[in-house]
C-alpha positions in Angstrom: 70.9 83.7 97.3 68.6 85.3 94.5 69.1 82.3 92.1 68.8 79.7 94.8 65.0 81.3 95.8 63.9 81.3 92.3 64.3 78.0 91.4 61.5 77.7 94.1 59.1 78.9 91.8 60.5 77.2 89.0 59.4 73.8 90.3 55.1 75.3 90.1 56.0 77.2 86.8 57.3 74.1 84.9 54.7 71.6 86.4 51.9 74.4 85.3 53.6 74.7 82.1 54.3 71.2 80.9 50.3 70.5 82.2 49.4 73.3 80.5 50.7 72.0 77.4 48.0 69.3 77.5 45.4 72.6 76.8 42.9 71.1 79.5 41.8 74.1 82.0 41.0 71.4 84.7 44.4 70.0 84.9 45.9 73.3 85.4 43.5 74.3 87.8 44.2 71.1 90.0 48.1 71.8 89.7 47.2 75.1 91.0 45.1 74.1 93.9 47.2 71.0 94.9 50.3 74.3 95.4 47.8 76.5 97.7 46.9 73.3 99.3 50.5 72.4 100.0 51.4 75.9 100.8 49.0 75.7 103.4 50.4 72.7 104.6 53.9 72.9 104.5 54.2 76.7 104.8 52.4 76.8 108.0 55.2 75.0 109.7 57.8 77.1 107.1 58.6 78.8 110.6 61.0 76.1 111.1 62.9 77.3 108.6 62.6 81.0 109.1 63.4 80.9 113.2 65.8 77.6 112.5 67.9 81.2 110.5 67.2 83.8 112.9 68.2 81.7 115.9 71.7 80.5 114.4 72.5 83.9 112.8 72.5 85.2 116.2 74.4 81.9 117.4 77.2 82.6 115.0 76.7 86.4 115.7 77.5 85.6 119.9 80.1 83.0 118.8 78.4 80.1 120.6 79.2 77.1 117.9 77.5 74.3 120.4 74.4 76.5 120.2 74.1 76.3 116.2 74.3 72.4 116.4 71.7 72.3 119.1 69.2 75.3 117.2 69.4 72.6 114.0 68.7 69.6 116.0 65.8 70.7 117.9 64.5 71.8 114.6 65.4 68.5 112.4 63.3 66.8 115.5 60.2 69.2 115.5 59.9 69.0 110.9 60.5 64.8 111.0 58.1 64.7 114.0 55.3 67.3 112.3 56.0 65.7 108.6 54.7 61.9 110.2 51.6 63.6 111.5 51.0 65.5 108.7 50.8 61.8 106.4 49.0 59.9 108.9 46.5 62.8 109.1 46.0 62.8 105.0 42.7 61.6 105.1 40.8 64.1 106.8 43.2 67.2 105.7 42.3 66.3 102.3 39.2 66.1 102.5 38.6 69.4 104.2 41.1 71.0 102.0 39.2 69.6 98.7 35.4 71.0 100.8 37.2 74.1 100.8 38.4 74.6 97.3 34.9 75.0 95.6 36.4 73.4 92.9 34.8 71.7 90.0 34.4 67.7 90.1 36.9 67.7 87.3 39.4 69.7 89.6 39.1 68.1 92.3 39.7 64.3 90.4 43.2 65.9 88.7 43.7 67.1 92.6 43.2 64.2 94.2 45.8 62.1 92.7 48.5 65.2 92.9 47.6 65.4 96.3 47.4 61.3 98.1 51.3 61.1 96.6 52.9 64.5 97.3 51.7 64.6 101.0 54.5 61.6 101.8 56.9 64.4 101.0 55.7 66.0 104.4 59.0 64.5 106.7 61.3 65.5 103.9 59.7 69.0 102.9 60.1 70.4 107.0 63.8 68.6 107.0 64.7 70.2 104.6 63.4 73.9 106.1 65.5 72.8 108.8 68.6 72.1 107.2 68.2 75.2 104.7 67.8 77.6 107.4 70.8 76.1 109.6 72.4 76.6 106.8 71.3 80.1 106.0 71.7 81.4 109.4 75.2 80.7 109.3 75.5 82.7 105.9 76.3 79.8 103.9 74.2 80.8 101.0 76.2 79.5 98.9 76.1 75.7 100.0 71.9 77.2 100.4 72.6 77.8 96.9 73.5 74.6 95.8 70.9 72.7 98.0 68.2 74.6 96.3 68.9 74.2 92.6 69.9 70.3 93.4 66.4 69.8 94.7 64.8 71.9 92.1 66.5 70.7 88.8 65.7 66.6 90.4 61.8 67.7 90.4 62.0 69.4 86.9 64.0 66.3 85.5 61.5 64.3 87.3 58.5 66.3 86.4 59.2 66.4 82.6 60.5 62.2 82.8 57.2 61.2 84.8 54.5 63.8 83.2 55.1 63.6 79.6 57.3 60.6 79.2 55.3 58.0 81.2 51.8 60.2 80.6 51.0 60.3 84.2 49.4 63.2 84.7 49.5 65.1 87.9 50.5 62.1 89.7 53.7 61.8 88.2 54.5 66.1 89.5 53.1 64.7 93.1 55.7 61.8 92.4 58.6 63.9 91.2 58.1 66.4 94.5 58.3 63.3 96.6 61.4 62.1 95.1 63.0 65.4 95.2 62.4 66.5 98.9 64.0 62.9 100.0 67.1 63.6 97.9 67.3 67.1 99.2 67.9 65.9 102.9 70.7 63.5 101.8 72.3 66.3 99.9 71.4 68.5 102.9 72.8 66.0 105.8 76.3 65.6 103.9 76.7 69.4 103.4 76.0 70.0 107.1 78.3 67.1 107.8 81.1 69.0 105.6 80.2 72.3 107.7 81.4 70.2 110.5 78.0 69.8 112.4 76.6 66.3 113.9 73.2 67.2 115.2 72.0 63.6 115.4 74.7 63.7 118.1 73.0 66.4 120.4 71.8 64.4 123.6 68.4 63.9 123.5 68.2 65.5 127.0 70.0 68.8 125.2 67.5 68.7 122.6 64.5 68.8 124.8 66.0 71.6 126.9 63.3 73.7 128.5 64.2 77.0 128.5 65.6 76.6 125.1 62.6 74.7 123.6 60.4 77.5 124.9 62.3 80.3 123.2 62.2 77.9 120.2 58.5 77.3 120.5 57.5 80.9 121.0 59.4 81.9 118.0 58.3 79.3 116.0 54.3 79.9 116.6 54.4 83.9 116.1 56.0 82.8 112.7 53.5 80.2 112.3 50.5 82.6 112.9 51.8 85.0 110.5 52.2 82.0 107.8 48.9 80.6 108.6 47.1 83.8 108.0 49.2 84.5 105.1 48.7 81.6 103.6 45.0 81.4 104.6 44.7 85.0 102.7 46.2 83.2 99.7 43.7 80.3 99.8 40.8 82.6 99.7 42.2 84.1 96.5 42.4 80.5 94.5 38.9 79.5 96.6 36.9 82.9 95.4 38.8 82.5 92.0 37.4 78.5 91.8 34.3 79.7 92.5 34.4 82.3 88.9 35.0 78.7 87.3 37.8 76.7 85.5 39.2 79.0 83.3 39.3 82.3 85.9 40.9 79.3 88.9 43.6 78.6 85.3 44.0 82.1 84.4 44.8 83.0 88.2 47.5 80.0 88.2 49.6 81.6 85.6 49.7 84.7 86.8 50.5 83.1 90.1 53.8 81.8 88.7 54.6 85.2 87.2 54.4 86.9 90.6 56.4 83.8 92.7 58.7 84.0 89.9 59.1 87.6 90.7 59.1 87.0 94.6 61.8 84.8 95.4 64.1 87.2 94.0 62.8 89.4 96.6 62.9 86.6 99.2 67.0 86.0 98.3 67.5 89.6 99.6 64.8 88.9 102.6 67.1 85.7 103.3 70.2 87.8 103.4 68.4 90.3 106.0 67.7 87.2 108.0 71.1 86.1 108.3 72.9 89.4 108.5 70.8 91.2 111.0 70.5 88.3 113.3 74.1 88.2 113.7 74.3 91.3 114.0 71.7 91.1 116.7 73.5 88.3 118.5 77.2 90.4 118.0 75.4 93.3 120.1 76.3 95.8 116.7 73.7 98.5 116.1 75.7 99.8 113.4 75.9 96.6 111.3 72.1 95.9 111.8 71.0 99.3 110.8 73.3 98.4 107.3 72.3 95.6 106.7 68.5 96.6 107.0 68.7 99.6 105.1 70.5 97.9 102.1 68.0 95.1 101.7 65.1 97.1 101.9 67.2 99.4 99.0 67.8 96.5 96.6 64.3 94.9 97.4 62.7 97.9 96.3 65.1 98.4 93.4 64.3 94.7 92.6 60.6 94.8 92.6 60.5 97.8 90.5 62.5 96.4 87.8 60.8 92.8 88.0 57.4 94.5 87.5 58.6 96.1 84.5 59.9 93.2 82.9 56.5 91.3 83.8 54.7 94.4 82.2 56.8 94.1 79.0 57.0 90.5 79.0 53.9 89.0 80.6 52.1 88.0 77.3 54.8 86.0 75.9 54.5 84.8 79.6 51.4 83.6 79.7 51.7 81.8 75.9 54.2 79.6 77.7 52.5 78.7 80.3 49.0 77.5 78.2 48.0 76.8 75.1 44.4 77.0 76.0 43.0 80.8 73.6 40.2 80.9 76.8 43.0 81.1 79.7 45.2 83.5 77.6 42.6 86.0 76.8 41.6 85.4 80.7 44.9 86.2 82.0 45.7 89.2 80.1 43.0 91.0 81.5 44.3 90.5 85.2 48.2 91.1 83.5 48.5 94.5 85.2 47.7 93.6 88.9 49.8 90.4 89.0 52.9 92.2 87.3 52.5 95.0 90.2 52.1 92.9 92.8 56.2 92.3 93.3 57.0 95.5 93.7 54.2 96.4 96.1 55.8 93.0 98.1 59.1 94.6 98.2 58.9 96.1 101.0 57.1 93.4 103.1 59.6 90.9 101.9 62.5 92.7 102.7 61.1 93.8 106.3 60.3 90.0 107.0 64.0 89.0 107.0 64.9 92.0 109.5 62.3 91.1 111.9 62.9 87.3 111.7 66.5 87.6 111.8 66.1 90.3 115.0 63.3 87.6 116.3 61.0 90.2 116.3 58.2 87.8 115.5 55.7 88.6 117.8 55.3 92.3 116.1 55.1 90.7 112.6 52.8 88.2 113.6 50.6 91.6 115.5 51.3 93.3 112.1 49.9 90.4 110.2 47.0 90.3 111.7 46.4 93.9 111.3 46.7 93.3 107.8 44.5 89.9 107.3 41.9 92.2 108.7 42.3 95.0 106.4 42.5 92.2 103.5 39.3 90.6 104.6 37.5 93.8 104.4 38.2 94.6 101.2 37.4 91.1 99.9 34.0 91.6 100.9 33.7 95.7 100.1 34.8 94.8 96.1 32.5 91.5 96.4 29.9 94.1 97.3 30.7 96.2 94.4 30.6 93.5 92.1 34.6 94.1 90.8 34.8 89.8 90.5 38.2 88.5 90.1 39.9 92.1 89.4 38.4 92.8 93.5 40.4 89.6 94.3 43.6 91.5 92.6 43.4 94.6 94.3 42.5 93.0 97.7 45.8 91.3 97.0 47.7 94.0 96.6 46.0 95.9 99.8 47.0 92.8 101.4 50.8 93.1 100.8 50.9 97.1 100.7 49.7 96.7 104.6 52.1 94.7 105.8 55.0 96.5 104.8 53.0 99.7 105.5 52.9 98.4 109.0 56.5 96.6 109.4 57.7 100.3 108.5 56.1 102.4 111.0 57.2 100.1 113.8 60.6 99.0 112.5 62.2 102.8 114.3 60.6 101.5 118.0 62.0 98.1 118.3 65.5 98.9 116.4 65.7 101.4 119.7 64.3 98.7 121.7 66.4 95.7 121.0 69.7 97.8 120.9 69.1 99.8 124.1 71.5 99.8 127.2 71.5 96.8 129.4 69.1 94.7 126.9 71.1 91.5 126.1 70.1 88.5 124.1 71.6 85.5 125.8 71.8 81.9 123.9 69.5 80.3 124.0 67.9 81.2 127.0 66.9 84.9 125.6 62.7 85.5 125.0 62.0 87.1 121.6 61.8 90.9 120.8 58.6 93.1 119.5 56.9 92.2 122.8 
């Protein structure tokens, strides 16, 4: 699944490349806001995809095939449903979000058109979390695979056609995203349809189930509390970066690429986790989990170490092909050391996030995360105190991810006995979530 996550980041790095080409710090910098913006956004409801995994892993896990169908339906109903609001409420979410930035009035113009077309992806973006992680959870990652790059090679085509061929700008990367995300659920609804599931079938009155849509729900917000915070920490890094001025907000966009380049790798093995420990979860096998655990967190560790080499080694060659502006260059190499760290400190938060997600441990990951937004917050305003600038931002960053997997590890022993303990059961879909 390793290929399939990176051409994730692929779809930022080639829009911040090919508007980097135009040598204008402001364009860049809206590119990069208008992806924290739309990270907020759509990552805040990127639970659907993440419990949509863990809940059919342990579907397929129990054998319960009916149960998968109605997981994915419930979830296509909840994205579609979220994705309307998310359009009709553009107005005032952009405006807030564009207060918020700290921006410069050149940012915020380049932002504004990126943002009023890319938010009609919103429907499309959560169905396709949906789909992927139906998909996922039954440990399809190859069909994931394909869904992926076909989504991400349409908004690169698109991206290249619309930006350079017909000059438009950031608009035409907001246009391409749109364009992409719709195709993505048609490719998405025939490969489910191949995988033999109909869940525009489900009865509505299965759908709406009680019992099911509260285990559904209660999953769904502890993920959506971690994201939100998560991606709230995030947004505070671009916001205090804006605030240093174009070229720092710039700088901090390239380097952002060279660490999501870095951590979708690590979320390939983190997806694997998901799917393999849930089923293992819903198959009642100890054994298996502990596995399947133990080799994630082995080749996300192995992974991070060697990506942060290579970003080490290969980060200024990086950053030349990401901008041609000499001011963002010299910018970003002085910040090179932190961002090619920061994957391997995220191995082992990545790797724990698919064993607690696929175990539905979510309300000790969201506890965790919490724990950690706070120790992130204080050091944001101890190196602000200390004058460290943008290198405070950095190492705030990387206090940020150490603590979470600092945390996940320490009380990863406690529910493992927990969950697999005589007489606890996880019945579909009735079951309440773990890490209580």
């Amino acid at each position: 699944m390793t290929v399939a996550n990176v051409t994730t980041p692929l779809l930022g790095f080639v829009g911040a490349a090919v508007i980097g080409r135009l040598g204008d710090a402001a364009l860049l910098g809206a590119m990069a806001l208008g992806a924290v913006i739309f990270d907020a956004i759509f990552w805040s409801f990127g639970s659907l995809r993440m419990a949509t995994a863990g809940l059919t892993a342990q579907a397929v896990g129990a054998r319960n095939g009916a149960e998968v169908d109605r997981t994915l339906a419930r979830a296509l109903a909840a994205g579609i449903l979220v994705g309307a609001a998310i359009v009709i409420l553009q107005g005032p979410i952009g405006r807030g979000a564009f207060a918020l930035s700290g921006a410069s009035p050149a940012v915020i113009a380049g932002l504004s058109d990126y943002f009023h077309i890319r938010i009609f992806a919103a429907p499309f973006t959560l169905a396709n979390y949906a789909i992927l992680g139906s998909v996922l959870g039954r440990g399809r990652t190859d069909l994931g695979l394909v869904l992926q790059i076909a989504i991400n090679c349409v908004n690169i085509l698109l991206t290249l056609a619309l930006v350079l061929g017909a000059d438009m700008s950031v608009a035409g990367a907001g246009l391409a995203t749109l364009i992409a995300e719709a195709a993505g659920v048609g490719l998405g609804l025939v490969i489910l349809a191949r995988l033999g599931s109909h869940p525009f079938a489900v009865p509505l009155r299965v759908v709406a189930d009680p019992k099911a849509l509260a285990r559904m729900l209660s999953v769904n917000a502890d993920v959506m509390i971690r994201t939100l915070l998560l991606v709230g920490c995030i947004a505070a890094f671009s916001a205090l970066g804006a605030r240093s001025g174009d070229v720092v907000l710039a700088a901090n966009a390239v380097l952002w690429n060279l660490f999501m380049i870095g951590g979708f790798f690590l979320d390939g093995f983190a997806t694997a986790a998901e799917t393999l420990c849930g089923q293992a979860v819903g198959a009642r096998d100890p054994v298996g989990f502990r596995r399947a655990a133990t080799l994630s967190l082995a080749w996300c560790l192995a992974f991070g170490a060697a990506i942060a080499g290579v970003s080490l080694a290969g980060g200024g060659a990086f950053i030349d092909a990401v901008t041609t502006s000499p001011e963002v260059r010299a910018m970003a190499r002085l910040y090179l050391v932190p961002a090619a760290l920061a994957p391997f400190v995220a191995a082992l938060p990545f790797a724990f996030d698919g064993i607690y997600i696929g175990a539905t441990w979510t309300r000790a990951m969201r506890n965790l995360m919490i724990a950690a937004t706070a120790a992130y917050a204080l050091a944001l305003l101890a190196f602000h105190g200390l004058g460290l600038g943008n290198a405070g931002l950095w190492v705030a960053f990387l206090i940020l991810l150490g603590g979470r997997g600092i945390g996940q590890a320490l009380a990863y022993p406690s529910l493992t006995r927990r969950t697999f303990s005589p007489g606890v059961t996880t019945p579909l879909p009735e079951a309440v979530h773990q890490g209580q």
